[in-house]
C-alpha positions in Angstrom: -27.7 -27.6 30.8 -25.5 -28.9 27.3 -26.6 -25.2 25.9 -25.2 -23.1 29.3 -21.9 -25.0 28.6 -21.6 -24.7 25.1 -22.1 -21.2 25.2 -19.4 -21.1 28.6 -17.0 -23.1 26.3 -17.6 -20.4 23.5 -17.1 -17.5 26.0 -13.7 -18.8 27.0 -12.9 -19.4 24.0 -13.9 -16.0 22.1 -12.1 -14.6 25.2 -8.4 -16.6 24.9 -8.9 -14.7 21.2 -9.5 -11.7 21.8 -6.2 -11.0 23.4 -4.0 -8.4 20.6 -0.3 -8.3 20.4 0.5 -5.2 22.0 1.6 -2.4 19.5 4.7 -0.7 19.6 4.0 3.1 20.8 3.8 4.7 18.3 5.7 8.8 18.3 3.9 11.8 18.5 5.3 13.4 15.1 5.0 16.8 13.2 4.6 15.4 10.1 5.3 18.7 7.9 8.9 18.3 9.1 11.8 20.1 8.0 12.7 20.2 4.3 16.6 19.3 3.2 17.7 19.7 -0.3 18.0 16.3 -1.8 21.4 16.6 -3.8 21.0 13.5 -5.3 17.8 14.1 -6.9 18.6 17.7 -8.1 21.7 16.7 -9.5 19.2 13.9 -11.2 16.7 16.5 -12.7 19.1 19.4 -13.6 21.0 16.5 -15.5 17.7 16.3 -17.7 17.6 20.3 -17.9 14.8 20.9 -14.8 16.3 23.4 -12.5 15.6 24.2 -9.0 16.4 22.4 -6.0 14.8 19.2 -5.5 13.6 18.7 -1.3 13.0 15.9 0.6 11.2 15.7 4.0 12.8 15.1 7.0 10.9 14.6 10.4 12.1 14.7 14.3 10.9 10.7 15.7 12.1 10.0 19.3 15.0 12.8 19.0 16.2 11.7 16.2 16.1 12.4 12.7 14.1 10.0 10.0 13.7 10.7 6.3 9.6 10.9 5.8 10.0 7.9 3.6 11.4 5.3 6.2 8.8 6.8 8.8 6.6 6.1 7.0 7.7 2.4 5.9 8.8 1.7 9.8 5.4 3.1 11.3 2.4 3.2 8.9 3.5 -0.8 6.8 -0.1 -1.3 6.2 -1.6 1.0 3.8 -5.8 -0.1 4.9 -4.7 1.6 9.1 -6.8 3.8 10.5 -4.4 5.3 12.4 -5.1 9.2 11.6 -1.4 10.4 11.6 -0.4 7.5 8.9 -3.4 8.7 6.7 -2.4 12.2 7.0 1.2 10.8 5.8 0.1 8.6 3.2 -1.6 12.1 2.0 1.4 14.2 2.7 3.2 11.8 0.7 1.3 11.7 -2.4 1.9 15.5 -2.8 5.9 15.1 -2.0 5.8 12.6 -4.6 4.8 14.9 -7.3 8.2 17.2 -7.6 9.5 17.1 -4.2 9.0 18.0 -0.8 7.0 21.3 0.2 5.8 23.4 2.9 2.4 24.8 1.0 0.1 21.7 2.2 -3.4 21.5 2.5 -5.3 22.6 5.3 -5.8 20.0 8.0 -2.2 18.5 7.0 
């Protein structure tokens, strides 16, 4: 009888934990985007005698336009997610960050 409690008592109480904070929805999201030049930058690197322009990704979220780097710091914060479109971002990423935006990327990108 003590062990069918304590094991009830555990039940309940694994269950009361078990509950997760919802997660905000997260957008469905072509992650290749659109590329914009990125005056800022080019004006940056033709300064130091590199010339060409310099792109940065921009994506469509909800209807609205969001630089790749804020979507990804608003919607993929924790860098261990197994969320598959953040990993595919964190990877997309990774080859922006080399010299710029680009629209050759890997296949399965």
């Amino acid at each position: 009888m003590l062990r069918r409690s304590t094991l009830l008592a555990a039940g309940l109480l694994l269950s009361a934990c078990s509950k997760e904070d919802p997660q905000a929805q997260f957008p469905t999201v072509d992650l290749h985007g659109r590329l914009v030049v990125d005056q800022a930058m080019t004006d940056s690197r033709q300064a130091q005698g590199i010339q060409g322009d310099y792109y940065k990704r921009v994506l469509n979220v909800n209807g609205q336009d969001m630089a790749f780097a804020d979507f990804i710091k608003q919607y993929c914060p924790d860098t261990n997610t197994r969320n598959e479109t953040c990993l595919k971002a964190f990877r997309i990423k990774k080859i922006d960050d080399v010299s710029g935006a680009t629209k050759f990327l890997p296949n399965g990108l």
